[in-house]
C-alpha positions as CSV (number, residue, x, y, z in Angstrom):
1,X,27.3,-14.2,-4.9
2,X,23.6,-15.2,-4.3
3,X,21.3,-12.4,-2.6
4,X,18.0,-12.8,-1.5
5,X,15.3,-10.1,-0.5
6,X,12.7,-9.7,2.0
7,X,10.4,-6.5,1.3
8,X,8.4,-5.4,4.4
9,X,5.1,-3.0,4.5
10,X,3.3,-1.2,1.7
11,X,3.4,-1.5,-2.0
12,X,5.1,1.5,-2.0
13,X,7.9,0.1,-0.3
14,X,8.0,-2.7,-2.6
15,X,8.2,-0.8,-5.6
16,X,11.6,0.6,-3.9
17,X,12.6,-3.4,-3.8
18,X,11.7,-3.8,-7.4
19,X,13.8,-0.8,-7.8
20,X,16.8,-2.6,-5.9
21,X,16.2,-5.7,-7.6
22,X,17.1,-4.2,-10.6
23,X,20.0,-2.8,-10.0
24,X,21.3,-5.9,-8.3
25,X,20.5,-8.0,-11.7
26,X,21.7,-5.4,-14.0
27,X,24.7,-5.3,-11.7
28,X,25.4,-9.0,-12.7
29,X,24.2,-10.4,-9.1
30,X,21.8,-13.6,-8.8
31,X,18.3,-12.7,-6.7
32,X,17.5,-16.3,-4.9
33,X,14.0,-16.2,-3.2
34,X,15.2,-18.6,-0.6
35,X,17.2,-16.6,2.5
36,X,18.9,-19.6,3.5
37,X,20.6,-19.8,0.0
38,X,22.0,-16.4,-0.1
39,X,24.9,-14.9,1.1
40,X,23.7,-11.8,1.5
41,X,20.2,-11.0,2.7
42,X,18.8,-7.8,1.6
43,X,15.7,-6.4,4.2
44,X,13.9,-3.4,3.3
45,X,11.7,-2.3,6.5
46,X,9.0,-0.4,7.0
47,X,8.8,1.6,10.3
48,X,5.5,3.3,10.2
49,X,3.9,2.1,13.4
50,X,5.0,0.1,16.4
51,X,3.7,-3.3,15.3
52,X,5.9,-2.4,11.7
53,X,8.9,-1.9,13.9
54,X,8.3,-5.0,15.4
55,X,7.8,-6.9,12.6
56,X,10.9,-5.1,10.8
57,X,13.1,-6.2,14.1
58,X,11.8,-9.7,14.0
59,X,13.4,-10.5,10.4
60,X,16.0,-8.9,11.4
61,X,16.6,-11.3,14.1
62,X,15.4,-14.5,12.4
63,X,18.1,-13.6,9.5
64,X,20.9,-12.8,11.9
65,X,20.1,-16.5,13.5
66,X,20.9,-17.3,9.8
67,X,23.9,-15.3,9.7
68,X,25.5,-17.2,13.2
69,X,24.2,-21.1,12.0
70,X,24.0,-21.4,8.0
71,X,26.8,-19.8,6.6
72,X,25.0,-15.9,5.7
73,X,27.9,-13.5,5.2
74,X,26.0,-10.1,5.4
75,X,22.5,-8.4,6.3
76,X,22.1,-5.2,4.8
77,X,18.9,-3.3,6.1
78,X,17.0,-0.8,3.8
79,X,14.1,1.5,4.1
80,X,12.2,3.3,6.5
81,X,13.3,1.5,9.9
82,X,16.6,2.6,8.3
83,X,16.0,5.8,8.2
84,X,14.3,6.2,11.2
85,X,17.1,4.7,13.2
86,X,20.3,5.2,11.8
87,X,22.1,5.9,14.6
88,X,20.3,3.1,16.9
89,X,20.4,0.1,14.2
90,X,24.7,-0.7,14.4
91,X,24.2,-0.2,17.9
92,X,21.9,-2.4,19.2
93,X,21.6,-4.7,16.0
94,X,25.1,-5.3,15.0
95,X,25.0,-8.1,13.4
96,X,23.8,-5.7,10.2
97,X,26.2,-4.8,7.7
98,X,25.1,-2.1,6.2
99,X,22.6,0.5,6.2
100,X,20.8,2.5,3.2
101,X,18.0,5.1,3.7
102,X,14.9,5.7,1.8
103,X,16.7,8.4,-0.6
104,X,20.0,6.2,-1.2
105,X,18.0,2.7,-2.9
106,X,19.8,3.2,-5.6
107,X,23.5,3.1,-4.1
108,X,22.2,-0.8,-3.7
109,X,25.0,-1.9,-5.8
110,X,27.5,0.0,-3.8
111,X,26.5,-1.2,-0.3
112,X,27.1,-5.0,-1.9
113,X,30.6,-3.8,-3.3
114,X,31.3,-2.8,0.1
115,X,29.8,-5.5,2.1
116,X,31.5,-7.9,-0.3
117,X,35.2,-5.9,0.7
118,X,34.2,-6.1,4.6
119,X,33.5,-9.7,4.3
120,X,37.8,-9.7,3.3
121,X,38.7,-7.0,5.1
122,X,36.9,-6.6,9.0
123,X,38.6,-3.2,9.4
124,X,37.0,-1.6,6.9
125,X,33.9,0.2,8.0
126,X,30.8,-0.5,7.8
127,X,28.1,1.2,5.4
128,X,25.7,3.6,5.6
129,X,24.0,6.1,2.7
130,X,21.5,8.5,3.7
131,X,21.4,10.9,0.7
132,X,18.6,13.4,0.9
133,X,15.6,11.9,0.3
134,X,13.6,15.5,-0.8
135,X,16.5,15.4,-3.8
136,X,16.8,12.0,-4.6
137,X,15.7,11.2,-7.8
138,X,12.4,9.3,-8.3
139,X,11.3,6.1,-10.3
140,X,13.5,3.5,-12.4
141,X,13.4,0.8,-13.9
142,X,12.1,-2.3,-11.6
143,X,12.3,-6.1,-11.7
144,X,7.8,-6.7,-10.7
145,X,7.3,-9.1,-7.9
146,X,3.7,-9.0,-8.4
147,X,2.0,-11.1,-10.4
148,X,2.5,-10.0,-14.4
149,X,-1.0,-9.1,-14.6
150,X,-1.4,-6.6,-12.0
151,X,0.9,-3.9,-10.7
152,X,1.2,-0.4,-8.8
153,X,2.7,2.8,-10.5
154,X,4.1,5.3,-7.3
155,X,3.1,8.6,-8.8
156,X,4.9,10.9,-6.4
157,X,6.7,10.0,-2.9
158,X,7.0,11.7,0.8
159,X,4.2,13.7,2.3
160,X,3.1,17.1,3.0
161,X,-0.1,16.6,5.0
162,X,1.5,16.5,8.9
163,X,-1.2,14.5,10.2
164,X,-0.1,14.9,14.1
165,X,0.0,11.3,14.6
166,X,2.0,10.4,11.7
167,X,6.0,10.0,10.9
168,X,6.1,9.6,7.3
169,X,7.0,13.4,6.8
170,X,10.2,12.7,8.8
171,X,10.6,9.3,7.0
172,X,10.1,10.0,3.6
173,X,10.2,13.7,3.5
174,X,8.4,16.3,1.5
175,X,5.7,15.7,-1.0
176,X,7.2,15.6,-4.7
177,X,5.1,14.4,-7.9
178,X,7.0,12.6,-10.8
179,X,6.9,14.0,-14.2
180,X,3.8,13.1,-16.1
181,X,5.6,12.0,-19.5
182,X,7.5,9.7,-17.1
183,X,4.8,7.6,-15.1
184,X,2.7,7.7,-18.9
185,X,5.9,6.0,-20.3
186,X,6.1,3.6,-17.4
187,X,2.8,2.7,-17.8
188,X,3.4,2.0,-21.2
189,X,6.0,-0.6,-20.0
190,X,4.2,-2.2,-17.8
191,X,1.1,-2.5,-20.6
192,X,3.7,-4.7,-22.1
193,X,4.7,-6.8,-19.4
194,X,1.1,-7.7,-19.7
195,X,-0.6,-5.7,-16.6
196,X,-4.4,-6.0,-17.2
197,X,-4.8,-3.8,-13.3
198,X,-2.6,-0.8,-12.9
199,X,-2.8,0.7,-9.2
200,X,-1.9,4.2,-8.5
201,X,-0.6,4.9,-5.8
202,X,1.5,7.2,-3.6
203,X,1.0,8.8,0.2
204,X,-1.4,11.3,-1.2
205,X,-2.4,10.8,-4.7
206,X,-4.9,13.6,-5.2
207,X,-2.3,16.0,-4.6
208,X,-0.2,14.7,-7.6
209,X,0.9,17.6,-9.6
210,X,0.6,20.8,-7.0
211,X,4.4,21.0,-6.6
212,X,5.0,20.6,-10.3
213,X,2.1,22.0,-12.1
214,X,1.1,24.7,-9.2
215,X,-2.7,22.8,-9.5
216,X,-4.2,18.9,-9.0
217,X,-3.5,17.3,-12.2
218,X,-4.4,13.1,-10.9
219,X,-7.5,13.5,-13.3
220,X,-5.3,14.8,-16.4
221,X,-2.9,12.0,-15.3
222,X,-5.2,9.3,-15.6
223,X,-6.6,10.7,-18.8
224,X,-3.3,10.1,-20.6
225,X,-3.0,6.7,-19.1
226,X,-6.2,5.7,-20.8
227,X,-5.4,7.5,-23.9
228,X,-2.2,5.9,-24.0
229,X,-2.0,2.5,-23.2
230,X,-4.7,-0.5,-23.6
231,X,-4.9,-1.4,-19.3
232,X,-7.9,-2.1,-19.1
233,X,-8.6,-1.9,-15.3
234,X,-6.9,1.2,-13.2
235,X,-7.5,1.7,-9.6
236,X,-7.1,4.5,-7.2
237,X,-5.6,3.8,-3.9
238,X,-4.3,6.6,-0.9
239,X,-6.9,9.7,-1.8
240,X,-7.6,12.2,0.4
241,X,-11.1,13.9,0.6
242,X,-10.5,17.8,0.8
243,X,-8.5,17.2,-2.7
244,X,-11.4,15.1,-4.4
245,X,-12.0,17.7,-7.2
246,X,-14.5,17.9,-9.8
247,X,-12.4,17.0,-12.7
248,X,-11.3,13.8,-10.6
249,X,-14.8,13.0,-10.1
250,X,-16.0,13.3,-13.7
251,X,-12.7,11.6,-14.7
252,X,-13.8,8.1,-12.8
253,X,-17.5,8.9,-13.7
254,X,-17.0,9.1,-17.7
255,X,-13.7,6.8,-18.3
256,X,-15.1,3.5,-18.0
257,X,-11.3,2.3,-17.6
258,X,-10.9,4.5,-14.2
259,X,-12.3,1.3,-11.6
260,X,-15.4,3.0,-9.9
261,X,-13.6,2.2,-6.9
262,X,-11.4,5.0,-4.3
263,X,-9.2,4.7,-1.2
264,X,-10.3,7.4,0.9
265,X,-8.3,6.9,4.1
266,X,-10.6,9.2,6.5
267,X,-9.0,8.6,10.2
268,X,-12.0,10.1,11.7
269,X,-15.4,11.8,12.0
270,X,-15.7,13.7,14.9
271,X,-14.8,17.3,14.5
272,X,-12.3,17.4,18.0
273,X,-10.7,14.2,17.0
274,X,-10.0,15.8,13.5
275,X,-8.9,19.0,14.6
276,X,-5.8,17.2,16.8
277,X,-5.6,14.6,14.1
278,X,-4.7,18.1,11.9
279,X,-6.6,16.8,9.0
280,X,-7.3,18.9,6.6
281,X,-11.2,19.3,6.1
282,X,-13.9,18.8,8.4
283,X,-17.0,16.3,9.1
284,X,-18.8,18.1,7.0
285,X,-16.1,18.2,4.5
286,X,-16.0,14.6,4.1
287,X,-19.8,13.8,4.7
288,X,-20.2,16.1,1.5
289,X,-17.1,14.4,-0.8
290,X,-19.0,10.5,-0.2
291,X,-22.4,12.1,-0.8
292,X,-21.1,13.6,-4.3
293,X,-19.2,10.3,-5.2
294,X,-21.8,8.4,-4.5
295,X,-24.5,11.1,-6.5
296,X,-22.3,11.0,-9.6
297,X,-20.8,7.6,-9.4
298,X,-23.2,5.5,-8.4
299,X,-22.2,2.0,-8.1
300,X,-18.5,3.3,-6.9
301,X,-16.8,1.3,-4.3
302,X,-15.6,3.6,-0.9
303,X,-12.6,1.6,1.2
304,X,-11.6,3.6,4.2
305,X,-9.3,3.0,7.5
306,X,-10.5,5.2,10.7
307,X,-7.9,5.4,13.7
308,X,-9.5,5.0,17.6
309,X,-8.1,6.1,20.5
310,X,-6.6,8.9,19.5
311,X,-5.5,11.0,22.6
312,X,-8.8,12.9,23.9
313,X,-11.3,10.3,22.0
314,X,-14.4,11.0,24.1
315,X,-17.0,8.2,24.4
316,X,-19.3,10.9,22.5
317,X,-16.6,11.3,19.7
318,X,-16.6,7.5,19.6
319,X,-20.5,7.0,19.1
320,X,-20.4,9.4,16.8
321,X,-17.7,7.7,14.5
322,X,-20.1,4.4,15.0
323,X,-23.0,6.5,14.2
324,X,-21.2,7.9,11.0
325,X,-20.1,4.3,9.7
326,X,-23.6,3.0,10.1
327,X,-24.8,5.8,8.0
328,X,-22.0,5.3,5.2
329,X,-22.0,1.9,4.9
330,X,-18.6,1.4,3.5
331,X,-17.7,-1.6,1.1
332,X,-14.4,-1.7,2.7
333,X,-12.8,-0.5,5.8
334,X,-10.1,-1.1,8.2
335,X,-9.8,0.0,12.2
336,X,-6.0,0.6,13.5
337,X,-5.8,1.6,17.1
338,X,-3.8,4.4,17.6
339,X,0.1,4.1,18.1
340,X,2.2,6.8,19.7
341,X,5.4,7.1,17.6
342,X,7.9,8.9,18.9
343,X,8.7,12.5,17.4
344,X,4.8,13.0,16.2
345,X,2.7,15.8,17.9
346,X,0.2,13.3,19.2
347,X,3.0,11.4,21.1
348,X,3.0,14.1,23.5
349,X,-0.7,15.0,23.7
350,X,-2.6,15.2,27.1
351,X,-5.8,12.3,27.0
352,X,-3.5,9.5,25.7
353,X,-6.0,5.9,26.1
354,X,-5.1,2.9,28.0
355,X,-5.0,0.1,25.0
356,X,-8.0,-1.6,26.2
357,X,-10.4,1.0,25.6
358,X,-8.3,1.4,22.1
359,X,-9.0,-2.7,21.4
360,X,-12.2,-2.5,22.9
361,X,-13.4,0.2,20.2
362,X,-11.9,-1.3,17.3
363,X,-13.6,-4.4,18.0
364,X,-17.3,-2.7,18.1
365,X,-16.2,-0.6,15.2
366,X,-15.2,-4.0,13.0
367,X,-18.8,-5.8,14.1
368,X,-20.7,-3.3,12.8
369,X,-18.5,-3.3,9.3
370,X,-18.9,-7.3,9.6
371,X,-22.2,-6.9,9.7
372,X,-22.8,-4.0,6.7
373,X,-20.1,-6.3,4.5
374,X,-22.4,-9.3,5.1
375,X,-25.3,-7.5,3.8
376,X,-23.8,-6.1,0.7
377,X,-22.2,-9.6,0.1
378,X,-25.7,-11.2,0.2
379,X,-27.2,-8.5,-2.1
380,X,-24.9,-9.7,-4.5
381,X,-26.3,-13.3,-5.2
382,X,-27.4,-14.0,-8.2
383,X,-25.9,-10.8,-9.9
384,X,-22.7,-11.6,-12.3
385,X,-19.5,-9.3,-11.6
386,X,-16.6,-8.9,-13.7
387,X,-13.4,-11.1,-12.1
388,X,-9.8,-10.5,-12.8
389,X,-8.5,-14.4,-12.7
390,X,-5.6,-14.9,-9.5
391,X,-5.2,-18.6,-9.8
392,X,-6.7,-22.4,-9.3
393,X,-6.9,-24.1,-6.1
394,X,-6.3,-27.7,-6.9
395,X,-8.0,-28.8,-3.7
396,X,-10.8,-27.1,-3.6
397,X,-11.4,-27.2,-7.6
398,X,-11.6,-23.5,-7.8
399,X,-10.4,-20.7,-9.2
400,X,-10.1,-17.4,-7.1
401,X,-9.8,-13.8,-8.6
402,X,-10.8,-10.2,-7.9
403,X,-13.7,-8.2,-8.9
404,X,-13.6,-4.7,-9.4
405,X,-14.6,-3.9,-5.8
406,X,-11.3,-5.9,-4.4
407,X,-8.2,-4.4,-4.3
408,X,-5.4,-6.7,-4.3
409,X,-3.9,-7.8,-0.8
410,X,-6.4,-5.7,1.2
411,X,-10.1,-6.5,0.1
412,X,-12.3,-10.3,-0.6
413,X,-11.9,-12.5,-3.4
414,X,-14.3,-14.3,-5.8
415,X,-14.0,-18.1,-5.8
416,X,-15.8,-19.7,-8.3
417,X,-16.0,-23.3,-10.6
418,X,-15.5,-23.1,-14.0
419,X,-16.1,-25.8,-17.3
420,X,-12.6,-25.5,-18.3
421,X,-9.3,-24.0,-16.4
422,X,-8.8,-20.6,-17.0
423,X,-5.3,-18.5,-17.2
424,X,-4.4,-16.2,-14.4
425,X,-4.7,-12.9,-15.8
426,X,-7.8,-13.5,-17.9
427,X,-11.0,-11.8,-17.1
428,X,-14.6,-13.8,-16.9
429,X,-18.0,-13.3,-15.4
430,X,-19.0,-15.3,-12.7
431,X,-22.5,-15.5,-11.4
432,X,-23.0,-15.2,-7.8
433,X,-24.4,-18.5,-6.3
434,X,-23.3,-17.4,-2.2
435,X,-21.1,-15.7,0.2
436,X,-19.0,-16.7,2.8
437,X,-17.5,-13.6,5.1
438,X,-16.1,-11.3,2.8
439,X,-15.9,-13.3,-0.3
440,X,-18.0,-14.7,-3.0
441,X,-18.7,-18.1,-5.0
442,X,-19.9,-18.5,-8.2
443,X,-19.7,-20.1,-11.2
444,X,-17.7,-18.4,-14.9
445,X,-19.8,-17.9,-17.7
446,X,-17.5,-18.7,-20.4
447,X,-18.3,-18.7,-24.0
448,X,-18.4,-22.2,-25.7
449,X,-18.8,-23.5,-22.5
């Protein structure tokens, strides 16, 4: 029985299919990486926002055209589109199998027992686990599908913020931090494996520890992580600015292991906007948190995502978001335009925006980050920056890695020539020679060379 996998959305959803790969292995199954090999295609979804359903629906569809013309016994869906839609999913998709929501990953062996006893027997039933996902137990052990030098650690799952616009709360449920001997343990593991970048992440990691530890404990997490393993490089991803605390500040300022690099998702500027948003904190409240990180760490790296068109964006809030990014000057930042999902607040707000208006203003916002990215880029010529080695491009005659400013998947990439080929996983210095968009070429300095 040959299974293969296709893992949809954010790296926290694919540390769920590391979770179900396994299982599945463990469980004596063979993983093939080619869907039209397998007899059983395993798809964990995202269903965050409208363009995530889509995409979730379209593999669905593409694999069910492999189900009815190459000889694929059984699609079993997984994750948050799961979730989301239990009762729609056998309905309208029925050529799925079997369902599993975001608390029940690890009845994975199960649903294939039971798949595998359909495929004999039609009359059975089909199956469906939705355990409760606020009780489920976090973690386990995982089969990486990144590359062995880099990976994420999930500190804590679900979400307790309510942003109005958002249905993760619903999805993955309430906000619940892992045990800190456990994620030091597991970090341990993956110091093994030979992970040189470790990325934390979660919906909310600055809130790690509250439930458990009744105070923000990320800073004392990170601590032990340094103190006890060897990773060399470990990067914060999903922060939220009202619960940027001191300690996490002097943490990243004084650990020279803690990247000088934060995701600080920040949705929006404008005070109204905020206020419907429900974010917690103000303008001021975040205008204050970049000028301290930028005071006390100087040459830190700020990526941020802002949402427009929210319902009752006024040309006036939108100015004064463009205003705002002008004055930041982000090294990284993304634009979404604002999708009503159904069973959020904002769904139902009055002042909903026609989707031109919403491209239109994402489209302004992303020139003028072009144009700041440009100019950062070109201020980086002739420096030398750190890079975390990716791969060779045998065309091109280059390698390609990440700096410390470049988040894996998201951000630029450093190409550069070199005297000699060098591993993936190493780390070199590259002198700057030029840019090109958001990336930058160079040349290694390698010893001996």
């Amino acid at each position: 029985m040959k299974i293969g996998f296709i893992s949809l959305g954010c790296s926290k959803n694919q540390l769920d299919t590391e979770v179900m790969l396994h299982e599945l292995l463990t469980a004596g199954y063979e993983i093939t990486p080619d869907e039209t090999e397998a007899d059983i295609v395993i798809i964990n979804t995202c269903g965050f926002i409208e363009s995530a359903k889509k995409e979730a629906i379209d593999n669905i569809l593409d694999v069910a055209w492999l189900k009815k013309n190459n000889g694929l016994a059984a699609i079993i869906v997984t994750g948050c589109l799961a979730e989301r839609y239990r009762e729609e999913i056998f309905a309208e998709l029925p050529e799925v199998d079997a369902l599993l929501g975001v608390g029940s990953i690890h009845n994975i062996v199960e649903a294939v027992e039971s798949v595998t006893a359909r495929l004999a027997n039609k009359r059975l039933p089909k199956y469906a686990s939705f355990e409760d996902k606020n009780t489920v137990r976090l973690g386990g052990d995982r089969v990486l599908t990144t590359p062995e030098y880099y990976s994420y650690l999930k500190i804590a799952e679900g979400c307790d913020n309510r942003c109005t616009y958002c249905a993760i709360p619903s999805i993955r449920g309430r906000f619940r931090s892992r045990p800190m001997d456990e994620l030091v343990a597991e970090a341990k593991q993956l110091e093994a494996l030979g992970v040189q970048e470790l990325n934390i992440i979660a919906q909310d990691i600055t809130r790690y520890g509250k439930d458990l530890y009744g105070a923000y404990r990320l800073h004392e997490l990170l601590h032990r992580i340094t103190e006890e393993t060897g990773i060399p490089w470990i990067r914060l991803l999903y922060c939220y600015p009202d619960k940027i605390t001191d300690e996490l500040i002097a943490e990243m300022r004084d650990n020279p292991r803690i990247l000088p690099y934060i995701d600080l998702p920040l949705q929006h500027i404008s005070d109204p906007v905020l206020k419907r948003m429900n974010r917690h904190g103000d303008g001021a409240t975040i205008r204050a948190v970049i000028e301290k990180l930028r005071r006390e760490i100087p040459d830190i790296v700020i990526r941020t995502t802002f949402i427009v068109g929210f319902p009752g964006e006024t040309e006036d809030d939108f100015e004064e978001l463009c205003r705002f990014v002008e004055e930041a000057r982000f090294e990284h930042m993304g634009v979404f335009t604002y999708s009503p999902e159904e069973g959020t607040p904002a769904a139902e707000m009055d002042g909903q925006i026609d989707e031109q208006t919403k491209q239109d203003r994402m489209d302004i916002l992303m020139k003028l980050q072009m144009q700041i990215n440009v100019e950062q880029n070109e201020a980086k010529v002739g420096s030398t920056v750190r890079v975390l080695v990716e791969d060779f491009d045998p065309v091109s005659e280059a390698h390609f890695g990440r700096s410390m400013a470049d988040a894996a998947d998201i951000d630029g990439k450093v190409y550069f020539k070199a005297s000699r080929r060098v591993a993936p996983g190493s780390m070199v210095d590259v002198k700057v020679r030029e840019v090109v968009d958001y990336d930058l070429y160079g040349r290694a300095i390698l010893p001996n060379a």
